[in-house]
C-alpha positions as CSV (number, residue, x, y, z in Angstrom):
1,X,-5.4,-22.7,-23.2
2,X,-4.3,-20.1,-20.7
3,X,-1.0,-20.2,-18.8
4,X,-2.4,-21.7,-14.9
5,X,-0.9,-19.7,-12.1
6,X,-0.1,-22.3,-9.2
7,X,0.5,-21.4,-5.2
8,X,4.1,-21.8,-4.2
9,X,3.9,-23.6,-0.8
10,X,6.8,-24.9,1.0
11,X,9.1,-24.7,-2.1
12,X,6.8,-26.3,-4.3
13,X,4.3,-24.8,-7.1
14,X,0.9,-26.8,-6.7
15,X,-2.6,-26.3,-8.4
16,X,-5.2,-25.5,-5.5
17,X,-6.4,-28.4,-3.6
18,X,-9.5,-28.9,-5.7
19,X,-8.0,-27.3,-9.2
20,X,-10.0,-24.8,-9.1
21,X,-9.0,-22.1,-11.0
22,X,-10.6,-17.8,-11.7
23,X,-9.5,-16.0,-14.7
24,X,-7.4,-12.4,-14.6
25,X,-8.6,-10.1,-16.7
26,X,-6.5,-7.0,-18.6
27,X,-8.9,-4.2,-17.9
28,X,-7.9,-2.4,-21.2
29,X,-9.7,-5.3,-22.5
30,X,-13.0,-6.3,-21.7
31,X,-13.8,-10.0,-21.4
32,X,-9.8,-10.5,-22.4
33,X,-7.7,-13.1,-20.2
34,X,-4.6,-13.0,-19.3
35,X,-4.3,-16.5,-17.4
36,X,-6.2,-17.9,-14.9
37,X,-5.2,-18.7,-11.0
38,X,-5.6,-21.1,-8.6
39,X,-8.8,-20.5,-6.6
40,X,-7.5,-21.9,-3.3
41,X,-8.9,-23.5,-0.4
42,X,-8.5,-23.3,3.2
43,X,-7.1,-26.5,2.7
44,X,-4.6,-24.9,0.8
45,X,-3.9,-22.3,3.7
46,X,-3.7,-24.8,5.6
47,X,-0.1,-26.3,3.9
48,X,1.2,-23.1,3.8
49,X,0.4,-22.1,7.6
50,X,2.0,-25.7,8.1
51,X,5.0,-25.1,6.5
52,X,7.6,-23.5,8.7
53,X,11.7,-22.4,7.7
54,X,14.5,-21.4,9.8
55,X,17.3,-19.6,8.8
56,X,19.9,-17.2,10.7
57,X,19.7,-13.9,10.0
58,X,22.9,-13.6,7.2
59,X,21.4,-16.0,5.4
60,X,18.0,-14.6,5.5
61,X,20.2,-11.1,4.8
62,X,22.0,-12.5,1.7
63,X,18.7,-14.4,0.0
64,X,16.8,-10.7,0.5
65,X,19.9,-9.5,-1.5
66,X,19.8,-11.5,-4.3
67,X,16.0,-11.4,-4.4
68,X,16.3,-7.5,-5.0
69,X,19.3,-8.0,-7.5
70,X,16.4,-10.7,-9.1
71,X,13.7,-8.1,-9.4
72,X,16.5,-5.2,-10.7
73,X,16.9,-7.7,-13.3
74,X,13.1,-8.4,-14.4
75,X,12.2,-5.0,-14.2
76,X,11.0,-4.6,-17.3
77,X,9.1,-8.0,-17.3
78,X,7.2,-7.4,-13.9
79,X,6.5,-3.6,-14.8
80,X,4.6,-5.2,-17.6
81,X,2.5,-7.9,-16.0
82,X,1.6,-5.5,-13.4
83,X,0.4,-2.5,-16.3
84,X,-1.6,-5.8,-17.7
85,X,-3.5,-6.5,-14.6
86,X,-4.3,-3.5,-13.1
87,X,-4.5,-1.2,-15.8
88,X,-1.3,1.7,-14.6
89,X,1.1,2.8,-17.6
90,X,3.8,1.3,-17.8
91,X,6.0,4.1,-17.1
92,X,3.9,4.1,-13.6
93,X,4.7,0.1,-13.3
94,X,8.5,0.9,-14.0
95,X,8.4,3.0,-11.2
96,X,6.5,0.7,-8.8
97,X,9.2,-1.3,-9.2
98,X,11.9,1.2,-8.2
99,X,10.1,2.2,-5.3
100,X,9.9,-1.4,-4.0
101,X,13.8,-1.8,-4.8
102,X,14.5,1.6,-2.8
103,X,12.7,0.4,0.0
104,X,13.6,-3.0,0.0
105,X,17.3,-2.0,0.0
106,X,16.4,0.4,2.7
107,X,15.4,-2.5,4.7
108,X,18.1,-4.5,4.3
109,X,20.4,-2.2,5.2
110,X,18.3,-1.0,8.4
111,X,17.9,-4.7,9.4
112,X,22.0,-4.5,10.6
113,X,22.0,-2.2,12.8
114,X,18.2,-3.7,14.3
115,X,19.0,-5.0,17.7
116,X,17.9,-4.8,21.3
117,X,19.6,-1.9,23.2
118,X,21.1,-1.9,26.6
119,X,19.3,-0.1,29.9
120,X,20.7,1.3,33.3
121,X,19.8,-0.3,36.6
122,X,20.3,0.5,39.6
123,X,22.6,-1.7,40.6
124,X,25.8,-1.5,38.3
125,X,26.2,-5.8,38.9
126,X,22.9,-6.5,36.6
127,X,23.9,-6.0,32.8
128,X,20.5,-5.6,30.8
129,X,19.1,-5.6,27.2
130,X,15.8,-5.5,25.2
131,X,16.1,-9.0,22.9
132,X,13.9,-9.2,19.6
133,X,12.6,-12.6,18.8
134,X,10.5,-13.4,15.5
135,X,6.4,-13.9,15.6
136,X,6.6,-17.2,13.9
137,X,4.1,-17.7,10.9
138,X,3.0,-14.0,9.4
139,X,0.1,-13.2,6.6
140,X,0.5,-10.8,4.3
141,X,-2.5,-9.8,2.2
142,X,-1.4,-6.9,-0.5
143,X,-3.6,-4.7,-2.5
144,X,-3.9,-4.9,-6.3
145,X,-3.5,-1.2,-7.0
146,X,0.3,-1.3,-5.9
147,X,0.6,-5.4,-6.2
148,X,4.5,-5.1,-6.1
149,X,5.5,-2.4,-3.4
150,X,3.3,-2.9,-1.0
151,X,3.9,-6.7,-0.9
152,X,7.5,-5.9,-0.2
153,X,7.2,-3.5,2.2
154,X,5.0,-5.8,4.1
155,X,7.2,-9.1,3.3
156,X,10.7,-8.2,3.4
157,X,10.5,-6.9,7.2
158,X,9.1,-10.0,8.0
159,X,11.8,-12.3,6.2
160,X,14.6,-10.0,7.8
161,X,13.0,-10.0,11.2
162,X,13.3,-14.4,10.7
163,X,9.6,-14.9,10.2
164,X,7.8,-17.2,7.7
165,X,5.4,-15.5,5.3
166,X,2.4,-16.5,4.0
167,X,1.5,-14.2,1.3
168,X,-1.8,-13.9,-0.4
169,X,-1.8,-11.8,-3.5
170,X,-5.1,-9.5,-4.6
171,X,-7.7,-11.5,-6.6
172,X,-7.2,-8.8,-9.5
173,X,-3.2,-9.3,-9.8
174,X,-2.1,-12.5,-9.1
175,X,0.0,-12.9,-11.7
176,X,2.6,-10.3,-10.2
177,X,2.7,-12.3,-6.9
178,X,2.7,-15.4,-8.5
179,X,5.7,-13.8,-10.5
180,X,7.4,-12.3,-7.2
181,X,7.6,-15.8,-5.8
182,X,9.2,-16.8,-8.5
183,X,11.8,-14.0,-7.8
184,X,12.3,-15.6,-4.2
185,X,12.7,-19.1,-5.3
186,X,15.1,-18.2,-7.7
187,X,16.9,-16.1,-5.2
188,X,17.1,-19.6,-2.5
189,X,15.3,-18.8,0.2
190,X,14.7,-21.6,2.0
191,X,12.0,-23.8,1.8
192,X,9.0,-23.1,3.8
193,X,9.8,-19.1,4.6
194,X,8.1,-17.8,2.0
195,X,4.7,-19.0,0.6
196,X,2.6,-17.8,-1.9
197,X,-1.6,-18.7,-1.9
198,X,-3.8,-17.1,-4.5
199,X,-7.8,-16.7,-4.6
200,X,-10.8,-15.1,-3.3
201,X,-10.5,-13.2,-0.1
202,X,-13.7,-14.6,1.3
203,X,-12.5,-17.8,0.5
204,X,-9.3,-18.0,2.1
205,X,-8.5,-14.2,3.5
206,X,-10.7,-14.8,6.3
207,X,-9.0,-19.1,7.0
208,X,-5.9,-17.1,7.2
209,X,-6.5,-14.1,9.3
210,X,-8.4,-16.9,12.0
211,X,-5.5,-19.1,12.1
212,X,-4.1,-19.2,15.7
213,X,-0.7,-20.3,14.3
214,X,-0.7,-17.1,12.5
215,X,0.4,-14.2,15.1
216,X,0.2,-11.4,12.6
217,X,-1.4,-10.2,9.8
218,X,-0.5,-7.0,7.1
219,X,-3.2,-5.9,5.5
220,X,-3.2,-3.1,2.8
221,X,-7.0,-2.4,1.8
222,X,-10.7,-1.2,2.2
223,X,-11.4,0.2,5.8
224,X,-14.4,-1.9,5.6
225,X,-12.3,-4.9,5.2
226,X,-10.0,-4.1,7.9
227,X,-12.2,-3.8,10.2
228,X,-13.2,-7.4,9.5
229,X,-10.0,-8.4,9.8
230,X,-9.1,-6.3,13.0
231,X,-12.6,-8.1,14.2
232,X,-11.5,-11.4,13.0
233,X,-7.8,-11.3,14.4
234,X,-8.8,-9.8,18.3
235,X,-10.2,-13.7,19.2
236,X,-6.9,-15.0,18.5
237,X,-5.0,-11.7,19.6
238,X,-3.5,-12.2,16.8
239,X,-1.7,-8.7,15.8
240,X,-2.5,-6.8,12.7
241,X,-1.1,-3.5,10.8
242,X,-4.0,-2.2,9.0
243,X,-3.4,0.2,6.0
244,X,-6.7,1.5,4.7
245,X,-8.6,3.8,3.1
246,X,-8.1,7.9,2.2
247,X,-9.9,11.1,1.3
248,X,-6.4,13.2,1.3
249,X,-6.8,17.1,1.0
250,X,-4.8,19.1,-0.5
251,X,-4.8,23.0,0.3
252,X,-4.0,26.0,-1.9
253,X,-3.6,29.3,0.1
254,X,-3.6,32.6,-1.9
255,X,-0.1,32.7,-2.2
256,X,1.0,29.5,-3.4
257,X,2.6,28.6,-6.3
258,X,-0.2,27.7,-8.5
259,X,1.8,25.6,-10.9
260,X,3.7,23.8,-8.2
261,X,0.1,23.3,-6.9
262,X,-1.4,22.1,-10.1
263,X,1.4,19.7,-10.8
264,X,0.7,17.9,-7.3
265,X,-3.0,17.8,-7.8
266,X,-2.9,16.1,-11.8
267,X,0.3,13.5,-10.5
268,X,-1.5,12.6,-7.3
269,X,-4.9,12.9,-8.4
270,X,-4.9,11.1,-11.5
271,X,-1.6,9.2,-10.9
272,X,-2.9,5.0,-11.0
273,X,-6.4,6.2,-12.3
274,X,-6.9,8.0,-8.7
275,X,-6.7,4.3,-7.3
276,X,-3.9,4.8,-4.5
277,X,-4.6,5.2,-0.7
278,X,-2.4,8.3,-1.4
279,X,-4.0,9.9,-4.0
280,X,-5.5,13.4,-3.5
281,X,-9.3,13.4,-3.9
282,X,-10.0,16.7,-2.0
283,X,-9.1,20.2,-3.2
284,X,-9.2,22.8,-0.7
285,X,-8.3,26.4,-2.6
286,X,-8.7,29.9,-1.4
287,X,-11.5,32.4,-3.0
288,X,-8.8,34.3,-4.1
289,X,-7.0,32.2,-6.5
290,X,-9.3,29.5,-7.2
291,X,-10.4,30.9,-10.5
292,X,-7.1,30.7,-11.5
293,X,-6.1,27.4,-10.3
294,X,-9.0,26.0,-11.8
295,X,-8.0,27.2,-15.3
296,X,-4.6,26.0,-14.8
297,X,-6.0,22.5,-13.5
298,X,-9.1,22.3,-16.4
299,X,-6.1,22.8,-19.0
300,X,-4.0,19.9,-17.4
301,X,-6.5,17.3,-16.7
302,X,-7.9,17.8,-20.7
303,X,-4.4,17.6,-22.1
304,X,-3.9,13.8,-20.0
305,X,-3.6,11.3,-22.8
306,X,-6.0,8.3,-21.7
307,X,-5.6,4.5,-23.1
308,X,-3.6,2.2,-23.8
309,X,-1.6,1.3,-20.4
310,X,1.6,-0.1,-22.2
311,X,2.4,2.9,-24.7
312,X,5.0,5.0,-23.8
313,X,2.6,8.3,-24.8
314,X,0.1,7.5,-22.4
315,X,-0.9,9.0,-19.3
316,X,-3.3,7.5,-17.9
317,X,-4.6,4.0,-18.1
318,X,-8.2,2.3,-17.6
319,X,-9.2,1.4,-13.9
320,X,-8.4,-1.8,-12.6
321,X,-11.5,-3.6,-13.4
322,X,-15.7,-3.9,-14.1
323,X,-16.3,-3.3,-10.2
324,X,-14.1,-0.2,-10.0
325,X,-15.5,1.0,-13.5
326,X,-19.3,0.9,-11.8
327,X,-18.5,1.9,-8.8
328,X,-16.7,5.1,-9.8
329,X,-18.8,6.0,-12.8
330,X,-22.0,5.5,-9.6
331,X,-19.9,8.1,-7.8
332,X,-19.8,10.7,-10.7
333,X,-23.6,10.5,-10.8
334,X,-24.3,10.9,-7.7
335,X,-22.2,13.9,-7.9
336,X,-24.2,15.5,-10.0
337,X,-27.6,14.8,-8.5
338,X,-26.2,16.4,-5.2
339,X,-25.3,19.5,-7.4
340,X,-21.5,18.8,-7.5
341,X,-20.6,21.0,-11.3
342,X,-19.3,18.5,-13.3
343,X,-16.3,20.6,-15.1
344,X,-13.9,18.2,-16.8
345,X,-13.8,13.7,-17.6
346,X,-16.7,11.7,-16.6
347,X,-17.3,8.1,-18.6
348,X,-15.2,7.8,-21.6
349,X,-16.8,6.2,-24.4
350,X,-13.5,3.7,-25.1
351,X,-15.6,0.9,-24.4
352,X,-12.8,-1.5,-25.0
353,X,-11.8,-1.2,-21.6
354,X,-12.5,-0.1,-18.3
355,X,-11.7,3.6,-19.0
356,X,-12.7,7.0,-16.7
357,X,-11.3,9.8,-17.8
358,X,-9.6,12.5,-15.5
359,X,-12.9,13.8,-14.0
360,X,-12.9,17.4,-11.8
361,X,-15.4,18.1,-10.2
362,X,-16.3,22.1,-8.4
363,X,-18.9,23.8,-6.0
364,X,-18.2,20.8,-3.4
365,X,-19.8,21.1,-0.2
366,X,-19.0,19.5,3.1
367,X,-21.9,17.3,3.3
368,X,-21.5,16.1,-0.7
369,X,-20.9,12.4,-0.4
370,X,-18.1,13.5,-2.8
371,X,-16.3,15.5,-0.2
372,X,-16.8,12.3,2.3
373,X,-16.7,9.2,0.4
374,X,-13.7,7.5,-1.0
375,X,-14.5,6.9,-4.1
376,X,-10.6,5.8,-5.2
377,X,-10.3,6.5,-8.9
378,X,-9.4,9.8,-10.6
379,X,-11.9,11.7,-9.7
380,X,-11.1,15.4,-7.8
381,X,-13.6,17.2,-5.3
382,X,-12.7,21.0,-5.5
383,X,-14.1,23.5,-2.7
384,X,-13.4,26.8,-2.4
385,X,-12.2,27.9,1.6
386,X,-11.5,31.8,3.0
387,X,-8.5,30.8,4.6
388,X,-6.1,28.2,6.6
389,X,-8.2,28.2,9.5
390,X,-11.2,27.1,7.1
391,X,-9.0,25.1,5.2
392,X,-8.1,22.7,8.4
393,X,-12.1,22.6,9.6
394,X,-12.4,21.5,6.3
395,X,-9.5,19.2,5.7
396,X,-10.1,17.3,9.3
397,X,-13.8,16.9,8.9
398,X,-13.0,13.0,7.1
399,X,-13.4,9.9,9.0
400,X,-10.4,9.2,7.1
401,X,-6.8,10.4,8.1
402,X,-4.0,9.2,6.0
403,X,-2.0,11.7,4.1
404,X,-2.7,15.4,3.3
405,X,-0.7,18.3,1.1
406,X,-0.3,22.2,1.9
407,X,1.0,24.6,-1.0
408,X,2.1,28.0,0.3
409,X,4.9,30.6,0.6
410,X,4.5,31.4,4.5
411,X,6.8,28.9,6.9
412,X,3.9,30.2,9.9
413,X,0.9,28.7,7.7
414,X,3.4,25.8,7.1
415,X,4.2,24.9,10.7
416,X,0.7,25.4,12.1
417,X,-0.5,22.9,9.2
418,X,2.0,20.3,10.2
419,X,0.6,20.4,13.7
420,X,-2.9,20.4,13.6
421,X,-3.6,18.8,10.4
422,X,-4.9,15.1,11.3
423,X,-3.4,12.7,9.1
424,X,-0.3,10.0,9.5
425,X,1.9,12.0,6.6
426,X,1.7,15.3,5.9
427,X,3.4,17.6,2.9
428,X,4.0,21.3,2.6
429,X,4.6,21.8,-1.5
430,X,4.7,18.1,-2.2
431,X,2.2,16.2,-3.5
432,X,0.0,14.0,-1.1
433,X,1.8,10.4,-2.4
434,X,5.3,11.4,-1.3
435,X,6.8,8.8,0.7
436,X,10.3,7.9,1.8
437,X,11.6,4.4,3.9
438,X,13.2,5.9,6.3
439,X,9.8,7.1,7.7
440,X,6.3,5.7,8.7
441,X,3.6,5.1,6.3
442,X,0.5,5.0,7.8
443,X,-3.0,6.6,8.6
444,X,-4.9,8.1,11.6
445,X,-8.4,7.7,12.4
446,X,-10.3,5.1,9.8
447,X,-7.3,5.3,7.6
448,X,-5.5,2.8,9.8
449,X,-4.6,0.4,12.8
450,X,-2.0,-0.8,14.6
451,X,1.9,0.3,13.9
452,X,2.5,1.7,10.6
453,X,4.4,0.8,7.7
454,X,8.0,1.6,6.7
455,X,10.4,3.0,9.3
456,X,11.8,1.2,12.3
457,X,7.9,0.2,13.3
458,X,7.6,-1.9,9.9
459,X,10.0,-3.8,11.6
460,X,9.6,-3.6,14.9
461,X,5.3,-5.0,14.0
462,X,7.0,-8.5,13.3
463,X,8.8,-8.9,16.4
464,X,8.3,-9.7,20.1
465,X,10.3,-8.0,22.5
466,X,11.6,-9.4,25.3
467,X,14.0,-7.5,28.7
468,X,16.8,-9.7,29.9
469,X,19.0,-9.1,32.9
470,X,22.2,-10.7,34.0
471,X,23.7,-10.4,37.7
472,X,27.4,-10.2,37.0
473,X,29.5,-13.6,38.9
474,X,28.5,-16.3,35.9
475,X,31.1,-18.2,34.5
476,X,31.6,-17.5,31.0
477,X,33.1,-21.1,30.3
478,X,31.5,-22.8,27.8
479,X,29.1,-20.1,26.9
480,X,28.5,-17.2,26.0
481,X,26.5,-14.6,28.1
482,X,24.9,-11.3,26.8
483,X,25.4,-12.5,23.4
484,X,23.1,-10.1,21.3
């Protein structure tokens, strides 16, 4: 019998309400499972909403600590249940997990020096200062296609910022967030602060998002989804941060490196099968060199080794599941009746998993639903462009705005990109998934709502803010005044 994956709910593991339970499948596998899940219930929302922690800020501090040192220690382990359940390599899990411990250190040490700051007045007798107080109870509902980083980048803000989590793992990985409460358990933090509820989304997504004692929600998904939720959360005014979906560009100007530029395209195109909000799916190259650069990309994206997810040789793994595998294999079709030239990949004929191979696509027009739909697996749209100035038309005719790429030699093209490009992260000569802590992750337009990830907003999202003034004269005897 398969191992049962229960919710963690106020410091306790418990089946669902109903013991319901849904099986996870290994999508190198077809029909394989892994273990199976509790299928919750609102009821089972419910307890976790209910329960409630308080802790001061060190401790909070030191239990985020030794819940990082936790998952240092099990990086091997987690990389591999993640690579089972959504298909990556395992060299691409191993470095999930040392993206979430670079940003979760980042966090931690940005959380210290995280306080109001002080403001003139007019009149030098009034001391004043902007105080941060926590939201209370916070939903967190990560993606399965990064099941580890984005759920950290979401929940560790809220921790440090003295909120209680309730975190609902993707219906396609819930063995890594089943896994990553373990990590917090074992690291003490307190009972009640962090909460772990798997299942369908429709079945207790929505019970969470509607929850007036929930005050905010993280979502990391489909734009179509988030603007359920974003619907969904406005009766409560309930606040949300909304990362969603991408059709990223990436531009090749005649004198670019076309190595450099080739390199980006294959690691962020085909990097997670395609399936990352990041991923380049548009190629934008000038006349002049595309010929070139699509030699140099036809030769790349053949060479990619496809299959097993957890051998060392492999580049690229299957996508993350029967749904994906339709949907994107629906996309390549429709390519091709709408005159897209299929040049490279398509359906592999592994049929023991879920398996695309590294599929390029030329002769993309702007009104292809290949240049406008995100189709989110590895699966490249390449157009040839005159120039920059066609390049950017191009580039900002998406509905979609979340990260883009520029490879060229001239620091004028360069700046000019960086200012009229329309996206929330921008790269000149690095690829279009390049992120770093320090700054925000987020998208414009339908790529995303409300303040992004990462940064000082990722934790400023989980707080409320409040301005307090003090007319000098009180009597500082048995208390203490201004004390931030």
């Amino acid at each position: 019998m398969s191992e049962i994956l229960k919710n963690y709910i106020d410091g306790d593991w418990r089946e669902s309400s109903d013991r319901a339970t849904f099986p996870n499948e290994d999508p190198a596998r077809r029909g394989s499972e892994l273990n199976r899940a509790a299928a919750s219930t609102e009821a089972d929302i419910d307890a976790a909403v209910g329960a409630w922690g308080r802790t001061a800020l060190p401790e909070r501090q030191a239990a985020v600590e030794r819940f990082l040192d936790a998952l240092a220690s099990e990086r091997e382990a987690l990389a591999r249940i993640v690579s089972l359940e959504n298909g990556k390599t395992i060299r691409e899990a191993r470095g999930e997990v040392d993206s979430a411990l670079l940003e979760g250190r980042h966090h931690l040490r940005q959380i210290s020096v995280f306080a109001g700051q002080s403001a003139p007045t007019t009149d030098g007798a009034i001391v004043s200062w902007e105080q941060f107080h926590p939201l209370g109870v916070v939903g967190v509902i990560s993606p399965w296609n990064y099941p580890l980083n984005v759920m950290c980048r979401k929940t560790l803000p809220a921790l440090l910022t003295g909120n209680t989590v309730v975190f609902k793992p993707a219906s396609f990985t819930p063995g890594s967030g089943v896994f990553m409460a373990r990590l917090f358990e074992r690291a003490g933090v307190p009972k009640g602060v962090f909460n772990c509820v798997t299942g369908k989304g429709s079945a207790i997504g929505n019970r969470l998002v509607r929850d007036p004692r929930v005050r905010a929600i993280s979502f990391t998904g489909s734009t179509e989804v988030g603007r359920t939720i974003a619907q969904m959360a406005a009766v409560n005014f309930t606040r949300t941060q909304l990362e969603l979906g991408g059709k990223n560009a990436l531009i090749v100007l005649a004198d670019a490196d076309l190595d450099a530029a080739v390199d980006a395209t294959v690691r962020a195109g085909f990097g997670c099968a395609g399936q990352w909000c990041t991923s380049t799916s548009r190629v934008l190259v000038a006349s002049q060199v595309a010929e070139a650069y699509m030699d140099r990309l036809l030769t790349r994206s053949r060479a990619l080794v496809v299959g097993d997810p957890l051998a060392e040789t492999t580049d690229m793994g299957p996508v993350a599941g029967p749904a994906q595998f339709e949907g994107i294999s629906a996309a390549i079709a429709q390519a091709q009746r709408h005159g897209a030239r299929l040049r490279s990949g398509g359906v592999s004929d592994n049929r023991d998993g879920y398996y695309i191979l590294p599929t390029v696509f030329d002769g993309v027009t702007r009104d292809m639903p290949i240049f406008r739909d995100e189709i989110f697996g590895p699966v490249l749209a390449v157009s040839t462009v005159r120039d920059l100035d066609e390049a950017l038309a191009w580039a900002n005719d998406s509905g979609y705005g979340l990260s883009s790429a520029l490879f060229t030699n001239d620091l004028a093209a360069a700046l000019r990109y960086g200012r009229e490009i329309e996206v929330g992260m921008a790269h000149v000569n690095i690829h279009s998934g390049f992120k770093t802590p320090e700054l925000p992750f987020g998208g414009w337009k339908d790529s995303g709502f409300g303040p992004p990830e990462n940064g000082r907003s990722g934790l400023e999202f989980f707080v409320e803010r409040k301005a307090v003034y003090v007319k000098a004269g009180l009597s500082a005897q048995g208390s203490r005044v201004g004390d931030r």
